[in-house]
C-alpha positions in Angstrom: 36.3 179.8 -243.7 35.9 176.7 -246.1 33.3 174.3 -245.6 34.3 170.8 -244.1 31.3 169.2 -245.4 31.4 168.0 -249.4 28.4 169.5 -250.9 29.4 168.9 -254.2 29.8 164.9 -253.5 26.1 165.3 -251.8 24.9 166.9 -254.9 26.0 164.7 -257.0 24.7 161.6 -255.2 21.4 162.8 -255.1 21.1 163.6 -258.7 22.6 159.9 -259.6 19.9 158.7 -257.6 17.8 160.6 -260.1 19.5 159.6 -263.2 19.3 155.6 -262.3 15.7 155.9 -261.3 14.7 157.5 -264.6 16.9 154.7 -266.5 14.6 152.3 -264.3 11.4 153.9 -266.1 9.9 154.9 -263.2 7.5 157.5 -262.9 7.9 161.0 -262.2 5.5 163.0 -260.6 4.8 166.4 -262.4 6.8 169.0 -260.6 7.2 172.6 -260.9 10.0 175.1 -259.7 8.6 178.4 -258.7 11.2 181.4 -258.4 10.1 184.3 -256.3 12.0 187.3 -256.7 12.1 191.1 -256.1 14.3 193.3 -257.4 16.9 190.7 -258.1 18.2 192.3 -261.4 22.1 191.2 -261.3 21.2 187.8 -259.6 18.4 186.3 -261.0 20.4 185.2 -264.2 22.7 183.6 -262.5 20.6 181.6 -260.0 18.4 180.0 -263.0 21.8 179.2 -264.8 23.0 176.7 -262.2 19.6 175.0 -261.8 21.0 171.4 -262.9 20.7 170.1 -266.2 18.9 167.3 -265.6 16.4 168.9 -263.4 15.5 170.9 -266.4 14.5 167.5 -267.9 12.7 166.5 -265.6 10.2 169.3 -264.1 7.0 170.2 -265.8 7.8 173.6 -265.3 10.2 176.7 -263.7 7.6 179.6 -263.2 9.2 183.5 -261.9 6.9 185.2 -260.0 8.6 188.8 -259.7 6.3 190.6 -257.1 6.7 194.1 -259.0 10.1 194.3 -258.8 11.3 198.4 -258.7 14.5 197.3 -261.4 14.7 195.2 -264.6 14.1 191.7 -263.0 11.1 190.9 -265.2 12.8 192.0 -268.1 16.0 190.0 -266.9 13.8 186.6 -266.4 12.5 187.3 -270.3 16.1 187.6 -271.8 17.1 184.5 -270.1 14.3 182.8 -271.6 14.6 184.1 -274.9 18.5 183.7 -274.7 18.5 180.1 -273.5 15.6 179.1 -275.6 13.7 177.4 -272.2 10.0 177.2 -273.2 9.7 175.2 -270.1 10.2 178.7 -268.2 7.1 181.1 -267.8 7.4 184.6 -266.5 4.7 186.5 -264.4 4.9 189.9 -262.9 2.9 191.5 -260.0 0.9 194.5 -260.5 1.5 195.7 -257.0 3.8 194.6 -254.5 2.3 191.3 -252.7 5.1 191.0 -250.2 6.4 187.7 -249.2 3.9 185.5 -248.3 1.7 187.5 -251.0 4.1 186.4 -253.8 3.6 183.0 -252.6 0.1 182.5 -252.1 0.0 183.8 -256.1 2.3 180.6 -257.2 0.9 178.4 -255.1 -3.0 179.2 -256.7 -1.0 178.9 -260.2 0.7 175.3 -259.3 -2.5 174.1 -258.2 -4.3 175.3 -261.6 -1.6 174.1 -264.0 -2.4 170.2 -262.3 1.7 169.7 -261.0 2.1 167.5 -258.3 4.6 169.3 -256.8 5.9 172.4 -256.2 9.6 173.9 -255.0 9.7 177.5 -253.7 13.4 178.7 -254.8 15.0 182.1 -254.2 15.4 184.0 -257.6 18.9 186.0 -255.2 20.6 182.4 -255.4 21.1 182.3 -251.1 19.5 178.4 -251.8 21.3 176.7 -254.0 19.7 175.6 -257.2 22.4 172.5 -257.3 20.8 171.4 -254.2 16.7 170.5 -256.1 17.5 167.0 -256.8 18.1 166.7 -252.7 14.5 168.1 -252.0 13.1 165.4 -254.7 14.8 162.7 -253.5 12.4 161.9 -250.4 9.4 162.3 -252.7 10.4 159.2 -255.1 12.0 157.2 -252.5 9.2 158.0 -249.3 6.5 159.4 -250.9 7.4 162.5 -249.1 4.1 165.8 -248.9 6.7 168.1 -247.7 10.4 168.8 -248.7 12.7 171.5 -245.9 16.1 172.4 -247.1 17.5 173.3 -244.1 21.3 175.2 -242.7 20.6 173.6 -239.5 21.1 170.4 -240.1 24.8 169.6 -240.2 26.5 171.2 -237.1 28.7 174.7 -238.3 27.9 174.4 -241.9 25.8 177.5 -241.7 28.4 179.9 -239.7 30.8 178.8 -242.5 28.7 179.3 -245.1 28.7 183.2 -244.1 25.3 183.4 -241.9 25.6 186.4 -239.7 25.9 185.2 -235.5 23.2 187.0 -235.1 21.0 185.6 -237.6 22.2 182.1 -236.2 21.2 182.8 -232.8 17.8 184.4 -233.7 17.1 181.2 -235.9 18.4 179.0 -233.1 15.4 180.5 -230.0 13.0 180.9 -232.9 13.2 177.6 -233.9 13.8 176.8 -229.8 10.6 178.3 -229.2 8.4 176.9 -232.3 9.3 173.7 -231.6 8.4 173.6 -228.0 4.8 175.0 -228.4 4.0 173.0 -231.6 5.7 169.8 -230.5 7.5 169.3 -234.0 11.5 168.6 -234.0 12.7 170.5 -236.9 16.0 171.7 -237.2 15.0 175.4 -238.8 11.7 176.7 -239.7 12.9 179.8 -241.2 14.4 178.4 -244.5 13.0 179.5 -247.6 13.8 176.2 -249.8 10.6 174.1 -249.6 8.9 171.3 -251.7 5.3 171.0 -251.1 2.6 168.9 -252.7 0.0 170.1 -254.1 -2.6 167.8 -252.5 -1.3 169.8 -249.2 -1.6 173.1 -250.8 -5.6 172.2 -251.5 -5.8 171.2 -247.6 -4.7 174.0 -246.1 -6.3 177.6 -246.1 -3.0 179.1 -247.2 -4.3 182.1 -249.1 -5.9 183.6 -245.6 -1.9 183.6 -244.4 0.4 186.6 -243.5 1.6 188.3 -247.1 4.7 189.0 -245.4 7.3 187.1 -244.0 6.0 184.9 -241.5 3.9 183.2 -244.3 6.3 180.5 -243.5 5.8 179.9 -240.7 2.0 179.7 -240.7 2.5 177.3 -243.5 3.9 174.9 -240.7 1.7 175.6 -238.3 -1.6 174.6 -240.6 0.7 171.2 -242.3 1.4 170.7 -238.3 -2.5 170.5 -237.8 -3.2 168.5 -240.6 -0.9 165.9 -239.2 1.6 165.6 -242.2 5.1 165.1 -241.9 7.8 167.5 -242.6 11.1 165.7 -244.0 14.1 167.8 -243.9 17.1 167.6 -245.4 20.4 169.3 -245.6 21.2 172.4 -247.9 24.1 174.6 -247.8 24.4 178.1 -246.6 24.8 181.5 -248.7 25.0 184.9 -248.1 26.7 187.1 -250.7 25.2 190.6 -252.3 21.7 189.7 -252.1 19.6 192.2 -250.2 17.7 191.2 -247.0 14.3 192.8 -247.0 13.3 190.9 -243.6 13.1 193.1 -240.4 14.6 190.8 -237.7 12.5 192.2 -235.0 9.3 192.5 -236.8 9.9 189.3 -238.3 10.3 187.7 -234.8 7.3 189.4 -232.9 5.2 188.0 -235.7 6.2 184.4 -235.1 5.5 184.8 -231.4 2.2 186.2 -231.9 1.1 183.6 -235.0 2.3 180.7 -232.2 0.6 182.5 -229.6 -3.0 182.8 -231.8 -2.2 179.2 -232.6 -2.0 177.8 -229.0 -5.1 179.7 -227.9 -7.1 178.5 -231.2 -6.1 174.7 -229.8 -7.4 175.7 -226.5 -11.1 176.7 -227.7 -10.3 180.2 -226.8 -9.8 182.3 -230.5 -11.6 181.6 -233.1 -9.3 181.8 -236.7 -9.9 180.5 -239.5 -6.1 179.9 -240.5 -6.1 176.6 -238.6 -9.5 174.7 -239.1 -8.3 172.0 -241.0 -10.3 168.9 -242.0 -7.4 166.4 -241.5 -7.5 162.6 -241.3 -6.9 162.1 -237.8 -9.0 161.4 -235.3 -10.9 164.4 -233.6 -10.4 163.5 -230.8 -7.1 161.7 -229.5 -6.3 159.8 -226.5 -4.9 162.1 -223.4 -3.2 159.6 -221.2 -2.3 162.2 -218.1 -3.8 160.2 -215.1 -6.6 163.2 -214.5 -7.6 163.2 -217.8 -11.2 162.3 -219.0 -10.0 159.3 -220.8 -7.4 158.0 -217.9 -9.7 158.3 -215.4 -13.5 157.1 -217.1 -10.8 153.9 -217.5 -9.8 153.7 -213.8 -13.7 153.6 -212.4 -14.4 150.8 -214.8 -14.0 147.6 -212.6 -12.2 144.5 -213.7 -14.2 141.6 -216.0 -17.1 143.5 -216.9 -19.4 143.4 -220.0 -19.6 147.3 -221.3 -21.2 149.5 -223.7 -18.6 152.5 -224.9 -21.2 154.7 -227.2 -19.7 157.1 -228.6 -16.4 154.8 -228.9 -14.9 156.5 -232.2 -12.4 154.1 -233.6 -11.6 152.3 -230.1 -9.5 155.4 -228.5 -10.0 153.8 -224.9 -10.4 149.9 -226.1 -7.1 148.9 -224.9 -7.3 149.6 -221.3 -10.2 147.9 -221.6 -9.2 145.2 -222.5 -6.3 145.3 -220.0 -9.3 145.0 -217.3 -9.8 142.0 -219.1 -13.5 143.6 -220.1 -16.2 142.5 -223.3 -16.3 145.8 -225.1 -19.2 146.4 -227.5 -18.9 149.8 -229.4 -21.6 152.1 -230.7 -20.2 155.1 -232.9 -20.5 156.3 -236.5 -16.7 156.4 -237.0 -15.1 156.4 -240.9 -11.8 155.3 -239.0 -10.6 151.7 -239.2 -12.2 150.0 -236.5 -10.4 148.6 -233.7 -10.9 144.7 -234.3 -10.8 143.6 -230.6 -14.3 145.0 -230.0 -16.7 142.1 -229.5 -19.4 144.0 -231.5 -19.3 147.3 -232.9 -22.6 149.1 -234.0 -22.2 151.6 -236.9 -24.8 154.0 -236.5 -25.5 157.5 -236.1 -26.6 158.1 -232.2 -28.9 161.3 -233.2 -31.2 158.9 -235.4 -30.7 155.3 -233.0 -34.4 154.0 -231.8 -33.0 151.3 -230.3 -29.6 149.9 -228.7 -30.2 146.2 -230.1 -29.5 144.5 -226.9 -31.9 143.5 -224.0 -32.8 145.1 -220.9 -30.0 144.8 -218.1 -27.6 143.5 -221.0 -24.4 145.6 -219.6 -22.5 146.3 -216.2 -21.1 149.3 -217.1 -22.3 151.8 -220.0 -19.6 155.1 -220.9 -21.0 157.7 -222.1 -17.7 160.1 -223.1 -18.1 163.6 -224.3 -21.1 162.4 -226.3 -24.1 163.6 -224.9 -23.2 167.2 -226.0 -23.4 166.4 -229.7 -26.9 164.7 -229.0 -29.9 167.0 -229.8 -32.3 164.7 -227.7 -29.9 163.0 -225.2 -32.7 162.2 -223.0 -33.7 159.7 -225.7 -30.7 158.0 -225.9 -30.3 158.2 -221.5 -33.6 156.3 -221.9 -32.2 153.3 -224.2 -28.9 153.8 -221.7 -31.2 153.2 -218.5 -33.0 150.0 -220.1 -29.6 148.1 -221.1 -27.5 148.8 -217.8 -28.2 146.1 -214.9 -29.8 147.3 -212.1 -25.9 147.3 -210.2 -24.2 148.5 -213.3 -23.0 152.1 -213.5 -23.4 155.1 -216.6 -20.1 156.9 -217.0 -20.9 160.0 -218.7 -18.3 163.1 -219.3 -18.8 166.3 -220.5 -16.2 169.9 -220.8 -17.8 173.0 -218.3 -18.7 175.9 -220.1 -18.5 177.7 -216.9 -14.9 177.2 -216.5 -13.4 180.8 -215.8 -11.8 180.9 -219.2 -15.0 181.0 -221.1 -16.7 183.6 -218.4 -13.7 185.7 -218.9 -14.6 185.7 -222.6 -17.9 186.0 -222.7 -17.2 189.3 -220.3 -15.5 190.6 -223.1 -18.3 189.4 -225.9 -16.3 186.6 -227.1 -17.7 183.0 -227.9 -14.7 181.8 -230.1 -15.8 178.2 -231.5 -13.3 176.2 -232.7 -13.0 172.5 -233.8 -11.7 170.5 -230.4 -12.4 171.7 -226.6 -15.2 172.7 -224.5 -16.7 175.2 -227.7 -16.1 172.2 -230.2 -18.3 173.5 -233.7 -20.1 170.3 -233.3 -21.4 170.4 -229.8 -25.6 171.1 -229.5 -25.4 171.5 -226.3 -23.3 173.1 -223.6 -23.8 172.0 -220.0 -22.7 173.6 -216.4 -22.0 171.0 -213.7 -25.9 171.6 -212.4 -27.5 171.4 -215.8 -25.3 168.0 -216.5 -26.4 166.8 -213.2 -30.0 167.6 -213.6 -29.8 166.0 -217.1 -28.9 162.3 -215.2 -31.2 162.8 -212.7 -34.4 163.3 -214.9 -33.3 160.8 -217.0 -33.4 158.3 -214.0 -30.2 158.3 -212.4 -28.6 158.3 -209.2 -25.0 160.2 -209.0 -22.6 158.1 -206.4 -19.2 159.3 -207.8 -18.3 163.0 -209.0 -14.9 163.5 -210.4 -12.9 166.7 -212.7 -10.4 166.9 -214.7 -8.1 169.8 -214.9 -7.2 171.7 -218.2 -5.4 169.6 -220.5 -1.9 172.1 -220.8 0.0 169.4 -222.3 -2.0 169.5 -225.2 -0.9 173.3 -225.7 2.0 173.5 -223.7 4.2 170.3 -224.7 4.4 166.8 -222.6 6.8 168.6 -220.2 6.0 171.9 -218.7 1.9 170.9 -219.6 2.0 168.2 -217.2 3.7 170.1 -214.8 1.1 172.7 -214.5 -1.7 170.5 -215.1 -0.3 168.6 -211.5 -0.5 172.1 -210.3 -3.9 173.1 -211.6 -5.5 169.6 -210.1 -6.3 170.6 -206.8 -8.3 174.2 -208.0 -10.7 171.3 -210.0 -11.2 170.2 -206.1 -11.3 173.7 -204.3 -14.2 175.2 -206.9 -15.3 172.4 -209.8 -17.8 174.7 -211.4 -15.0 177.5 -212.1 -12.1 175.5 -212.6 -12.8 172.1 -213.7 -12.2 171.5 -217.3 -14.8 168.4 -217.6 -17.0 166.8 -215.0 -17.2 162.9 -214.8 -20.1 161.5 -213.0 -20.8 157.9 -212.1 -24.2 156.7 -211.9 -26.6 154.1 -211.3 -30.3 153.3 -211.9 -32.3 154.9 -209.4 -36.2 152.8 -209.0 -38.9 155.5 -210.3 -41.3 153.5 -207.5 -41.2 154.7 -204.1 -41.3 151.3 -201.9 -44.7 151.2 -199.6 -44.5 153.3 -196.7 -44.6 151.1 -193.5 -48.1 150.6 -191.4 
């Protein structure tokens, strides 16, 4: 059946784009194109010989990485080079099979050493078309694009007429259904093996501790997904001819489920794996606007035109409601973010070392303490300064997650204590706290409780906006039945309590 869609006119946009932006002298980042292939004998010739001209000009490098291929494909990829006289074209054979994601990890390490900028993973069987590179470059020079998808999805029908199978569409289609719903992204295809990544990404992201088989790929978008960088797409044709598929469907498939699956319960404090802690540039810890969330509801007990003190404030994550209440916010964190500027004052300071808060006593009307005191090693110190700046009718909002909740005894009944970089079992935290040992802690550090309130698990965090907030309505009302089994934080209010009895009456 013959495409509706004009590839070649795409094509040849994209490179002219190319063309005029080298004629403008601008700069071009160095680039390499890596070729993975196995046992690709009678097509790897012929996929290198329609990589553009111009491309050839303008990459660093091509590299083949043939992952011990059981035919003549290294000696193939030699020929060519020989042949064609292309010293930009390096050849590099495995000594033992490294599957897939093996292969990969191999190229990537050899990107990263030889300084490129960029790197585009192309098929050495010719199923992505090579005419199709200047369209992955493109977004890099004219968005500053991290990471390039060539994706079959893109343009409705284009891939059923480019000769994928039905059921190869239909098993991409729930896949890609299914990834998309649990890791919130939108892509059109995550199975595509036509990628651009930088190489600043690459140095991010533990990718060498990945799958070496086939669903490399997609734990490649799960760890860009946590660092919080974008994935651009854009469209490629599709190919099938006499190449050989070496993916088992089924395998393939149960492997995605279970690398989502290890994923969500990573997020949810509940596996510890080392694929996914990422140091990323976003905040740790981002606003969860559900109305029984922490955040949502430390905002709702904050009265109207008050003067407060928000330690432990980050970069402002609850500021604007604040201000909504029409409240004088002063801030107290040791944030590297860029500062909210609508804080009246903010204190940069590190709250394990502060002597002081450098305000007088009975300064502030309300004082929020947010999932803060567990990273305090001495938080009766700082409940001291707390005590001496709230009025004597002010209130202390502090928060904190419930190591009791039944997920963690579950775990710990089956010797598991999986920390992780968010949640209840946060790597940071010094201190854990049951809803008796958090209340004790206000109590002996002079306070009074009038308010208790919980907050359920946070499934839209795991789960997606939708079907999370569905089930976290449901969950509410357990947080109410039991709060020190199912409560996911506690939230108490409190005020200064007089440490002198009055006079007993004659």
């Amino acid at each position: 059946m013959k495409s509706r869609y004009d590839w070649a006119a795409a094509f040849k946009e994209d490179e002219l784009f190319l063309k005029k932006w080298v004629e403008a002298g601008k700069p071009i980042p160095k680039i390499g194109i890596f070729v993975v292939t196995y046992n690709h004998v009678n097509l790897l010739a012929k996929t290198l010989r329609r990589i553009p001209p111009l491309i050839l000009d303008l990459v660093e490098e091509i590299f083949v990485f043939d992952d011990a291929s059981k035919d003549d494909t290294y000696l193939v990829a030699e020929g060519f080079k020989k042949v064609y006289g292309l010293e930009k074209l390096t050849v590099h054979r495995q000594s033992q099979n490294q599957g897939y994601g093996g292969n990969q990890k191999a190229g990537y390490i050899y990107a990263i050493e030889r300084g490129l900028d960029y790197v585009i993973l192309l098929h050495g069987d010719g199923q992505y078309a090579p005419e199709a590179l200047p369209c992955l470059i493109r977004p890099v020079l004219e968005k500053g694009a991290k990471v390039v998808f060539g994706s079959r999805m893109i343009i409705p029908g284009e891939a059923r007429r480019g000769g994928m199978p039905l059921y190869k569409y239909i098993g991409n289609k729930i896949l890609t259904a299914y990834e998309n719903f649990f890791l919130g992204l939108n892509l059109s295809e995550y199975h595509s093996g036509y990628r651009l990544y930088s190489t600043e990404i690459l140095k991010k992201i533990p990718f060498t501790l990945n799958s070496n088989d086939f669903h490399f790929d997609t734990e490649i978008i799960i760890q860009i997904r946590e660092l919080g960088e974008k994935i651009y797409e854009v469209p490629i044709p599709s190919f099938y001819g006499d190449e050989i598929c070496y993916v088992n469907g089924i395998k393939y498939a149960w492997n995605i489920f279970w690398s989502i699956v290890h994923y969500k319960l990573y997020q949810m404090g509940l596996r510890e794996d080392s694929r996914f802690k990422i140091t990323s540039f976003m905040p740790s810890y981002q606003l969860k606007t559900h109305p029984f969330s922490s955040h949502m509801q430390i905002v709702k007990l904050v009265p109207y035109d008050k003067h407060v003190l928000d330690i432990g404030c980050g970069y402002g994550t609850i500021l604007p409601f604040l201000i909504e209440k029409n409240c004088q916010v002063v801030g107290i964190a040791l944030s590297s973010e860029e500062v909210d500027k609508r804080f009246s004052r903010y204190i940069c300071c590190n709250l394990e070392s502060i002597s002081k808060i450098p305000y007088p006593e009975d300064s502030f009307d309300v004082v929020i303490l947010a999932d803060v005191l567990e990273h305090i090693k001495n938080p009766q110190k700082l409940l001291s300064e707390v005590r001496r700046v709230v009025k004597s009718d002010g209130i202390v909002i502090a928060s904190t997650g419930n190591i009791a909740l039944f997920l963690y005894r579950i775990l710990l009944l089956l010797g598991l204590f999986p920390y992780s970089k968010k949640g209840i079992l946060d790597e940071t935290h010094v201190h854990l706290y049951t809803f008796k040992t958090f209340y004790q802690l206000m109590r002996q550090a002079g306070f009074k409780i009038i308010k208790v309130r919980t907050t359920p698990i946070p499934f839209e965090l795991v789960l997606g906006e939708k079907l999370g907030r569905i089930l976290t309505y449901l969950y509410y009302p357990l947080t109410k039945l039991r709060k020190t089994l199912f409560a996911y934080q506690f939230i108490l209010v409190c005020q200064k309590e007089s440490l002198f009895l009055p006079p007993k009456k004659k």
